[in-house]
N, CA, C and O atoms as CSV, one atom per row, in Angstrom:
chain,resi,resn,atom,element,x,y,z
A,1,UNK,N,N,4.627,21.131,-22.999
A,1,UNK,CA,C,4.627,22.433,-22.368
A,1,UNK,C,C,5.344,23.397,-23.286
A,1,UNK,O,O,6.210,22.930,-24.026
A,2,UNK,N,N,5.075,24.702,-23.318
A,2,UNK,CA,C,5.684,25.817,-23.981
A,2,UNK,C,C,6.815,25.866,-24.014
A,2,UNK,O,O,7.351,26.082,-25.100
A,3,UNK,N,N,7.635,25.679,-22.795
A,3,UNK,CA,C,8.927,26.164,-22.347
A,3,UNK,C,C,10.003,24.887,-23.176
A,3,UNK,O,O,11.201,25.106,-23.352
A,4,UNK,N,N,9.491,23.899,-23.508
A,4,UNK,CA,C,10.001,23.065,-23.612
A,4,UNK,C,C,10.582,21.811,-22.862
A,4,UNK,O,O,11.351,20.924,-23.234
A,5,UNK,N,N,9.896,22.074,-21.594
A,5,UNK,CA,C,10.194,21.048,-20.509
A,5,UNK,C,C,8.920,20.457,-20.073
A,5,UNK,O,O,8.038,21.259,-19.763
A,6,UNK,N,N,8.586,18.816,-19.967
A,6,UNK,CA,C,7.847,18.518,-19.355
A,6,UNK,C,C,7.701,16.906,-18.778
A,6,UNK,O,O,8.024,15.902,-19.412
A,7,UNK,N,N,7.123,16.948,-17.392
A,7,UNK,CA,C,7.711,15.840,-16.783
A,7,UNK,C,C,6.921,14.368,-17.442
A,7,UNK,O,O,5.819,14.125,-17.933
A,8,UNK,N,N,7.881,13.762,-17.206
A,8,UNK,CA,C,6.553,12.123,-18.020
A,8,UNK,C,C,6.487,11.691,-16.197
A,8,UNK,O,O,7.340,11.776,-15.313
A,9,UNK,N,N,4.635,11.075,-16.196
A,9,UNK,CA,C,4.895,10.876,-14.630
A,9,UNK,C,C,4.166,9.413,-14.901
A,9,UNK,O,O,3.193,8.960,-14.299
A,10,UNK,N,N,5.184,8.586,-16.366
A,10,UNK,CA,C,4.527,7.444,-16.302
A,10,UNK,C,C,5.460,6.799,-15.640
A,10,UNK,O,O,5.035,5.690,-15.317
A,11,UNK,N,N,6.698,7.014,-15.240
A,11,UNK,CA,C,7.509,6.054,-14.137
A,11,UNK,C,C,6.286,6.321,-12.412
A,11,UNK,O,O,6.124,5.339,-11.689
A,12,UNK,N,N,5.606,7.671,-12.038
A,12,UNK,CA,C,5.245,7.547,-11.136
A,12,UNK,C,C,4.091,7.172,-11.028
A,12,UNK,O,O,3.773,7.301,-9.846
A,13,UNK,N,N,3.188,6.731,-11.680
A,13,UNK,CA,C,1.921,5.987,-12.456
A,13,UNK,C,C,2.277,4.299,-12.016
A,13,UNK,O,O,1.550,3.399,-11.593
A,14,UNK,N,N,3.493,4.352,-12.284
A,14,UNK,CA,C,4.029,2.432,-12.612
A,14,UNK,C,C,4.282,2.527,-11.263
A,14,UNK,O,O,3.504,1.764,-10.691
A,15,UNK,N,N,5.173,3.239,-10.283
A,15,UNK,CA,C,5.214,3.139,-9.254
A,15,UNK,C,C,4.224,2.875,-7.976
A,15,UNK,O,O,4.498,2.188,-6.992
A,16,UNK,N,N,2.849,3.680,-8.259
A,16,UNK,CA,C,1.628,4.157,-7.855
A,16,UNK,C,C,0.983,2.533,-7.825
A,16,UNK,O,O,0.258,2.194,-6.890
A,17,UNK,N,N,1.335,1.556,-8.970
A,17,UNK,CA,C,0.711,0.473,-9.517
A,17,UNK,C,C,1.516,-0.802,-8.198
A,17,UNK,O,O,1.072,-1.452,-7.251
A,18,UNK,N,N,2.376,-0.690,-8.612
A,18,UNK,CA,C,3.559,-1.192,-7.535
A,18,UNK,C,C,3.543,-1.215,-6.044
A,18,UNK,O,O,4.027,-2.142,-5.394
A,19,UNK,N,N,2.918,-0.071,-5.475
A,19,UNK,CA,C,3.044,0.028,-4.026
A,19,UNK,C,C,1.251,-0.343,-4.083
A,19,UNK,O,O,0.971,-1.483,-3.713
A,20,UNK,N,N,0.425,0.287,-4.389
A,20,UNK,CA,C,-1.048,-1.073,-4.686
A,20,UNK,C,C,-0.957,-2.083,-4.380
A,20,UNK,O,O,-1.596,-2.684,-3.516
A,21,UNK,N,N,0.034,-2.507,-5.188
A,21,UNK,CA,C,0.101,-4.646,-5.548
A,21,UNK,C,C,0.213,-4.846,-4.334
A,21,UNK,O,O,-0.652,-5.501,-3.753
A,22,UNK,N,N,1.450,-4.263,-3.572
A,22,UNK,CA,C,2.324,-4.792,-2.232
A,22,UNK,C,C,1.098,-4.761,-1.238
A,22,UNK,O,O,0.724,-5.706,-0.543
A,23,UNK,N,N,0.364,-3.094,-1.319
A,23,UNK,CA,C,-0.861,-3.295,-0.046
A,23,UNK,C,C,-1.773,-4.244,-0.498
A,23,UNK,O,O,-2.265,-4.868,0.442
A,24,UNK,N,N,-2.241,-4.633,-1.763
A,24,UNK,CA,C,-3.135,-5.537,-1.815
A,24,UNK,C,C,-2.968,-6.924,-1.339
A,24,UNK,O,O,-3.749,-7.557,-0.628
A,25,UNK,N,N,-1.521,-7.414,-1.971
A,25,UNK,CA,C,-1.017,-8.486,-1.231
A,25,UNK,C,C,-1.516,-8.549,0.178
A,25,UNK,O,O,-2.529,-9.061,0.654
A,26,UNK,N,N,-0.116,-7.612,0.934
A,26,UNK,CA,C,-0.464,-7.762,2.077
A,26,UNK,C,C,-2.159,-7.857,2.930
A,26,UNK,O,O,-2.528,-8.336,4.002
A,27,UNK,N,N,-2.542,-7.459,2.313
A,27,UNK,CA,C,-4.417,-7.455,2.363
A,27,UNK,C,C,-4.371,-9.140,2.238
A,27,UNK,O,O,-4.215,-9.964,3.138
A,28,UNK,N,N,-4.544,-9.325,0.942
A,28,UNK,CA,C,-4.838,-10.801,1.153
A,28,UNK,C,C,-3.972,-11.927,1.989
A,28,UNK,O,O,-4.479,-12.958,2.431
A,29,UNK,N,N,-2.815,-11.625,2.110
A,29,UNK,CA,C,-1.772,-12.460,3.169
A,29,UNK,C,C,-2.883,-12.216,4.326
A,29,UNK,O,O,-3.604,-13.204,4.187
A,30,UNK,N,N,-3.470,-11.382,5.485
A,30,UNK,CA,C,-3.657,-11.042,6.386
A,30,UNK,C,C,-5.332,-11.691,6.520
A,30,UNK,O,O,-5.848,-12.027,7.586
A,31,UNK,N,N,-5.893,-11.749,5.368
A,31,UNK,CA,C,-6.963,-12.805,5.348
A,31,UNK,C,C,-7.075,-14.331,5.452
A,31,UNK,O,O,-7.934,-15.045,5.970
A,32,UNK,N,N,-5.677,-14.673,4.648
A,32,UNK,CA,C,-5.580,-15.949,4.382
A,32,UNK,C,C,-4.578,-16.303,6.088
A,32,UNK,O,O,-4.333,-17.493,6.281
A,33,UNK,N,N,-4.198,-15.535,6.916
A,33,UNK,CA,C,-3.609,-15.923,8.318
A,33,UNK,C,C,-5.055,-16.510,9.070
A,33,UNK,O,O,-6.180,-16.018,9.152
A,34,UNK,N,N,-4.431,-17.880,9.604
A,34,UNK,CA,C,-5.380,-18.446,10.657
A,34,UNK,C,C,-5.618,-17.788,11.795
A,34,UNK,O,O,-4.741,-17.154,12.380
A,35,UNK,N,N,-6.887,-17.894,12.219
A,35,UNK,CA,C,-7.155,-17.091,13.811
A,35,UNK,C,C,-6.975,-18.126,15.386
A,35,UNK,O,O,-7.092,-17.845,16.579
A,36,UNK,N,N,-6.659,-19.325,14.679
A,36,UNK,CA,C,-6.866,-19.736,16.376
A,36,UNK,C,C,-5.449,-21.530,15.798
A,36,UNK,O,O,-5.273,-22.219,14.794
A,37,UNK,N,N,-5.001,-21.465,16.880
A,37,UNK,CA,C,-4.140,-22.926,16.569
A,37,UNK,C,C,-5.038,-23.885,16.445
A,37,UNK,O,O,-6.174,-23.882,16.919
A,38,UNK,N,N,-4.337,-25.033,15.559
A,38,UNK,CA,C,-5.118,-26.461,15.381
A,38,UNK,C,C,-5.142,-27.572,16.830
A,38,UNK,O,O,-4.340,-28.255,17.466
A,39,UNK,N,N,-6.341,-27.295,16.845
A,39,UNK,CA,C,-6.108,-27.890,18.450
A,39,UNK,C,C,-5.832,-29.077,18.744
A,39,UNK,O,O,-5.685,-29.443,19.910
A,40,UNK,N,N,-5.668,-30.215,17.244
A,40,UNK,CA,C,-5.323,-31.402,17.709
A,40,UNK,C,C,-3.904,-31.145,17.078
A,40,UNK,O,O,-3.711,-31.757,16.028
A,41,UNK,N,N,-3.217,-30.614,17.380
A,41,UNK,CA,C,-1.704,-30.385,16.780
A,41,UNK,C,C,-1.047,-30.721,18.144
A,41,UNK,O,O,-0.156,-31.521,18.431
A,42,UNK,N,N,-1.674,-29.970,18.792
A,42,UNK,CA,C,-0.447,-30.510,20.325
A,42,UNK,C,C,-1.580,-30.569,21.190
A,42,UNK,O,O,-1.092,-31.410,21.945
A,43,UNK,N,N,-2.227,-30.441,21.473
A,43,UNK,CA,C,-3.800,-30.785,22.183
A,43,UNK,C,C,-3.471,-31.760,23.379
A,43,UNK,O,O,-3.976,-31.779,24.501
A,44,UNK,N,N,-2.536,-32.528,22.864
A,44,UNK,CA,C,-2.395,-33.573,24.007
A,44,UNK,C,C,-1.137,-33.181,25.187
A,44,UNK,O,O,-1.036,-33.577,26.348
A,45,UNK,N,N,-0.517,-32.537,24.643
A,45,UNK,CA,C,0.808,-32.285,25.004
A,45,UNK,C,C,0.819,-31.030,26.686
A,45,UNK,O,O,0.176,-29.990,26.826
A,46,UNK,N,N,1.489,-31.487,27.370
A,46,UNK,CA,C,1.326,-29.944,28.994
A,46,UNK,C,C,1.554,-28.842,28.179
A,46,UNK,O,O,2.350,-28.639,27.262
A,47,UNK,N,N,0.438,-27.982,28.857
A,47,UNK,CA,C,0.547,-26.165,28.312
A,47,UNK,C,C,-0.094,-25.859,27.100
A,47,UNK,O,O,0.021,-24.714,26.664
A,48,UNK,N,N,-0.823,-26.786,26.417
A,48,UNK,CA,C,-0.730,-26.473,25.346
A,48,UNK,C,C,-2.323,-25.389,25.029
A,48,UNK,O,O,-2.990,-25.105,24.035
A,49,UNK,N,N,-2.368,-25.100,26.320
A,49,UNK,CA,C,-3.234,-23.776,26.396
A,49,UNK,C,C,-2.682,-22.424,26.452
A,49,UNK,O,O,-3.112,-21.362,26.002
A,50,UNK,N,N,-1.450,-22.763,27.221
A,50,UNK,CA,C,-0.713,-21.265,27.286
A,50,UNK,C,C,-0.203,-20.919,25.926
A,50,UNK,O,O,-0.128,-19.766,25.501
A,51,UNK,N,N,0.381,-22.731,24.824
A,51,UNK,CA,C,0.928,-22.403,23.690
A,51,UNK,C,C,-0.163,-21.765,22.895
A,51,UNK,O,O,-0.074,-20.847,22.080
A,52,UNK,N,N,-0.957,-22.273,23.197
A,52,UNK,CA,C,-2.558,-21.708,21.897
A,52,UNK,C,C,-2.552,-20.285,22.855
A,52,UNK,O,O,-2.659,-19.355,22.056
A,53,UNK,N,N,-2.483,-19.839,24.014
A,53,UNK,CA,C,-3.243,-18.460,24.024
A,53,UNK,C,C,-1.814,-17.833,23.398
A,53,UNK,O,O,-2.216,-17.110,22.487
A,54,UNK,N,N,-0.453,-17.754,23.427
A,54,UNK,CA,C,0.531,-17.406,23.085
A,54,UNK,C,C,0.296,-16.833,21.392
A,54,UNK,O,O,0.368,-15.755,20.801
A,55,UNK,N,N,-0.044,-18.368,21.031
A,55,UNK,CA,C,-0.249,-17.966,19.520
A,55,UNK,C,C,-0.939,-16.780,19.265
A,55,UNK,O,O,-0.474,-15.774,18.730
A,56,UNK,N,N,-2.126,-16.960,19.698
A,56,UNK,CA,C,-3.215,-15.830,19.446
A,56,UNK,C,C,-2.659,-14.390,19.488
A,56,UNK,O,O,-2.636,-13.576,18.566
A,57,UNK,N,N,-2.262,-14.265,20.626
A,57,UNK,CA,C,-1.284,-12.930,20.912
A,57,UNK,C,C,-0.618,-12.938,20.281
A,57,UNK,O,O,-0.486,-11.716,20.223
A,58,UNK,N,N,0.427,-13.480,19.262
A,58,UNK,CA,C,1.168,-12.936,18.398
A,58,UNK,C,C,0.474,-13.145,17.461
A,58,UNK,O,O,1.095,-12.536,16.590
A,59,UNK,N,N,-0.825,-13.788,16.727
A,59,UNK,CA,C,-1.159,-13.838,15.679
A,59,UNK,C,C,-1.783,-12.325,15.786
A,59,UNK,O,O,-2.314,-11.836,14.789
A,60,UNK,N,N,-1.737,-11.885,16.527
A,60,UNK,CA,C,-2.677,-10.570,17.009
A,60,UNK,C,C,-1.911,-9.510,16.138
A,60,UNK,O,O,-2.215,-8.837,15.154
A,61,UNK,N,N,-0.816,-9.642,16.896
A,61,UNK,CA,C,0.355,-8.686,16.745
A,61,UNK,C,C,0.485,-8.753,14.752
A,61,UNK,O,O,0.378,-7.847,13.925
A,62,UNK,N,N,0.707,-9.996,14.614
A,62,UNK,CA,C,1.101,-9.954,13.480
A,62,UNK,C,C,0.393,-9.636,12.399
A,62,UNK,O,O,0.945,-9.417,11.321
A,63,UNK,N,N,-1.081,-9.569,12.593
A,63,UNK,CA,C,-2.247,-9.012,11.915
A,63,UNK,C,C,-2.263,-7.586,11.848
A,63,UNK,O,O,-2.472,-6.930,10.827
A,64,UNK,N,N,-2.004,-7.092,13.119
A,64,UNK,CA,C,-1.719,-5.665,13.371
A,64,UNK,C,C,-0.366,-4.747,12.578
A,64,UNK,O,O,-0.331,-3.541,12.334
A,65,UNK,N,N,0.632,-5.758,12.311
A,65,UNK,CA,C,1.766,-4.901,11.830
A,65,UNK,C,C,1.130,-5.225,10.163
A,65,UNK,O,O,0.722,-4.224,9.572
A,66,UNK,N,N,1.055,-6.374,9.525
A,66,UNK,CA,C,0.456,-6.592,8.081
A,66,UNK,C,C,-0.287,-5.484,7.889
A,66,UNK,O,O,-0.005,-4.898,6.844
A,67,UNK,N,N,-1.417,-4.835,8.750
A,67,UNK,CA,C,-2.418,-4.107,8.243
A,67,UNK,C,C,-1.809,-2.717,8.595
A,67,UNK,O,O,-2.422,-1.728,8.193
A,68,UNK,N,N,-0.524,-2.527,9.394
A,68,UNK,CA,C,-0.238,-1.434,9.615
A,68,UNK,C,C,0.785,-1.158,8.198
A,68,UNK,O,O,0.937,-0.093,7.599
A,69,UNK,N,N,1.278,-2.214,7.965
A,69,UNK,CA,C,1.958,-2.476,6.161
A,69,UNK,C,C,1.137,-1.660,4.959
A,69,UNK,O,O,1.237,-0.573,4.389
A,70,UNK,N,N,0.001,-3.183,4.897
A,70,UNK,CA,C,-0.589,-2.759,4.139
A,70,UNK,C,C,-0.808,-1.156,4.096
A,70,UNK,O,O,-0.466,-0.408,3.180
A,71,UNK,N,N,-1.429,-0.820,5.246
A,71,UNK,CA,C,-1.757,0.845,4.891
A,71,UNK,C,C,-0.749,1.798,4.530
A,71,UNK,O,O,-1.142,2.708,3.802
A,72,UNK,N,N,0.121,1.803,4.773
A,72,UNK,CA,C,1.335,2.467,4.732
A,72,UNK,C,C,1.951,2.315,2.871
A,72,UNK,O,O,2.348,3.139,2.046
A,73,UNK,N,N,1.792,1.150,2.863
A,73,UNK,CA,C,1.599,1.495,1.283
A,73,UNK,C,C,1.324,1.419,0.123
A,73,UNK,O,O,1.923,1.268,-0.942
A,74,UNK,N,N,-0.583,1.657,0.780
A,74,UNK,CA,C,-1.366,2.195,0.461
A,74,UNK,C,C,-1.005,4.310,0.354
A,74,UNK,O,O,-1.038,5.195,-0.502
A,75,UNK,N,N,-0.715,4.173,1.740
A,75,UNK,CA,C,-0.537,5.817,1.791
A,75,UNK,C,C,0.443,6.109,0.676
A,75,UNK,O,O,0.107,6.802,-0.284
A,76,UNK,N,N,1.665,5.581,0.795
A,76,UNK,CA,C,2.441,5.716,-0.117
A,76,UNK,C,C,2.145,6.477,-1.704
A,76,UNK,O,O,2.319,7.610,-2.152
A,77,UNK,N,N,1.439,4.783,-2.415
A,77,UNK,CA,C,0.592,5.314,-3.449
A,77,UNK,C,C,0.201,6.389,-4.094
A,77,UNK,O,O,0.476,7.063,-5.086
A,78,UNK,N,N,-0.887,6.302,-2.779
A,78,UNK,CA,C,-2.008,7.494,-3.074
A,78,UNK,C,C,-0.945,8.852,-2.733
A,78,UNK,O,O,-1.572,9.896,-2.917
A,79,UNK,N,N,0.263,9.067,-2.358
A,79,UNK,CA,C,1.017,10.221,-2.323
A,79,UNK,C,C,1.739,10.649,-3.857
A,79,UNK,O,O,1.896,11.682,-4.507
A,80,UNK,N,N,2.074,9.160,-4.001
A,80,UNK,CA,C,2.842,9.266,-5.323
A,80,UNK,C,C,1.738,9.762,-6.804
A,80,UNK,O,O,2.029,10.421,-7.802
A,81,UNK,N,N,0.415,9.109,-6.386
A,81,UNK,CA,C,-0.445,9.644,-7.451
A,81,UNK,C,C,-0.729,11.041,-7.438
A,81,UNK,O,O,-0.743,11.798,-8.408
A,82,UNK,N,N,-0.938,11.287,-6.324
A,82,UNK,CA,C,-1.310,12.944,-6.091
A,82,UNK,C,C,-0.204,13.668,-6.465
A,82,UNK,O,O,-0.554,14.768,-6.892
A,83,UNK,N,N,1.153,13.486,-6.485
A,83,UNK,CA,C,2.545,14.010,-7.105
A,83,UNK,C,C,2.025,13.567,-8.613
A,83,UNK,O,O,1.530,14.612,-9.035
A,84,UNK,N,N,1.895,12.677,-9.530
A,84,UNK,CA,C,1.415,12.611,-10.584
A,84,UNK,C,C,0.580,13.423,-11.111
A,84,UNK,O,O,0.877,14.357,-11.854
A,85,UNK,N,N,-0.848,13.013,-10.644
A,85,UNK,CA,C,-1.836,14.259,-10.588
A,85,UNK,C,C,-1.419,15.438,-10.586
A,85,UNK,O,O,-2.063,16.133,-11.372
A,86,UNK,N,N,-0.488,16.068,-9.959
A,86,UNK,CA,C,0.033,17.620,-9.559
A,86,UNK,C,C,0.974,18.027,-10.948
A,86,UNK,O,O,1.050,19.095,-11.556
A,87,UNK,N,N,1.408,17.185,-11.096
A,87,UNK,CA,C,2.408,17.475,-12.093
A,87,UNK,C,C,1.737,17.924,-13.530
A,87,UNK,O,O,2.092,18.819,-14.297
A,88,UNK,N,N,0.302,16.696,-13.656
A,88,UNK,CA,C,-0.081,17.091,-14.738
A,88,UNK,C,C,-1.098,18.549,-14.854
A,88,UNK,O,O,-1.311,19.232,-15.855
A,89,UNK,N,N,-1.569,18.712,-13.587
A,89,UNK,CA,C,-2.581,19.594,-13.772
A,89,UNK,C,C,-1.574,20.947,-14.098
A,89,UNK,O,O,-1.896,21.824,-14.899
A,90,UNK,N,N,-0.554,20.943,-13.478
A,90,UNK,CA,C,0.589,21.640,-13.648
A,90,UNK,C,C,0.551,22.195,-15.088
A,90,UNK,O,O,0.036,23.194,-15.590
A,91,UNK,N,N,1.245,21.235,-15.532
A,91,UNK,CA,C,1.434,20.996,-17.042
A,91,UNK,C,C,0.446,21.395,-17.947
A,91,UNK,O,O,0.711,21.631,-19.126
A,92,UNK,N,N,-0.719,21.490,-17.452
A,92,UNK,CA,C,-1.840,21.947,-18.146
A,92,UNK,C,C,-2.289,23.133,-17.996
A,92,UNK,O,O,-2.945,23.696,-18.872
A,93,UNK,N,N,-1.946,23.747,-16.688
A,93,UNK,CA,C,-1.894,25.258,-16.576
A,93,UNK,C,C,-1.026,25.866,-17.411
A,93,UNK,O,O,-1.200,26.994,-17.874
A,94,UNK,N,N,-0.057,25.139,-17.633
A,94,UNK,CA,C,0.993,26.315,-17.909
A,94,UNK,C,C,0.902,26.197,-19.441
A,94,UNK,O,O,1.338,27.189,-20.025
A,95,UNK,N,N,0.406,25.147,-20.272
A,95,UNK,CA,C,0.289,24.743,-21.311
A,95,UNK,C,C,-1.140,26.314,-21.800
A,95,UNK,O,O,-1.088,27.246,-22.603
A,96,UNK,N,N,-2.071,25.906,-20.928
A,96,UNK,CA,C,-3.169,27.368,-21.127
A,96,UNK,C,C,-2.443,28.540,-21.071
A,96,UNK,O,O,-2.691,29.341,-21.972
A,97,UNK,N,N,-1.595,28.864,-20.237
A,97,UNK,CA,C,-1.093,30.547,-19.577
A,97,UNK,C,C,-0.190,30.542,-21.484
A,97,UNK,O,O,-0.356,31.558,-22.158
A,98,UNK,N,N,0.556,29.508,-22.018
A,98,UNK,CA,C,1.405,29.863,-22.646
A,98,UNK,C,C,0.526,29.818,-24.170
A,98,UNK,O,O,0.987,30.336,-25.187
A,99,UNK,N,N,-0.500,29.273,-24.139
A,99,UNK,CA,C,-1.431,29.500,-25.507
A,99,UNK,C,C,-2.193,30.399,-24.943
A,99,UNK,O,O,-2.634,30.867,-25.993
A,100,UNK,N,N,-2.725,31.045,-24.089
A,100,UNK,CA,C,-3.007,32.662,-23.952
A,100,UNK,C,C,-2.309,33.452,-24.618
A,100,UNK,O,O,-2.672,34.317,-25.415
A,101,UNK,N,N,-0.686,32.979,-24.101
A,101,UNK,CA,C,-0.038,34.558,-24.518
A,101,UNK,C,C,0.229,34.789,-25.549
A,101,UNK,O,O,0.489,35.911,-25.982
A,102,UNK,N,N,0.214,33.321,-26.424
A,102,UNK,CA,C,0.931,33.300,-27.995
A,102,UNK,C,C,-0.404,33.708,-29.012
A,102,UNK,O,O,-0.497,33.664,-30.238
A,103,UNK,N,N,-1.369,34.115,-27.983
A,103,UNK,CA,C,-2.596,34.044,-28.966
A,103,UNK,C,C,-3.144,36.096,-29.133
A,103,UNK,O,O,-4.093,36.425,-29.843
């Protein structure tokens, strides 16, 4: 930039890369979770219908907060890139306005 100041937004690039990984993870953690208990695990045992519908309901839950994870940062990310993005288009305006004027 002209002025002599300009931001490096490769720490927020690496960051951008970073909160990705975590939602992608969490993406694949939330695939690789089982949907239903092993039914010869306790199959034999009293209740072990209420324990299997139990499971389900929290496997529910717990699918629901992972993907409420995952997205979140995802959002993250995509905030931190658009602060990246901003910075540079920035940088490039002002880089034009200041070879206008010197010209």
């Amino acid at each position: 930039m002209g002025d002599g100041f300009s931001v490096d937004v490769s720490a927020l690039r690496a960051d951008v890369a970073r909160w990705t990984d975590w939602s992608s993870r969490l993406t694949a953690e939330d695939a690789d979770l089982g949907s239903t208990l092993d039914p010869w695990a306790f199959s034999d045992q009293p209740g072990f219908a209420q324990v299997s519908a139990d499971y389900v309901a929290k496997l529910g839950h717990l699918r629901r907060e992972v993907s409420a994870g995952s997205r979140a940062m995802q959002a993250i990310a995509d905030r931190l890139e658009d602060v990246a993005s901003s910075y540079e288009e920035a940088e490039a305006q002002t880089e034009a306005i200041v070879a206008k004027a010197g010209s």
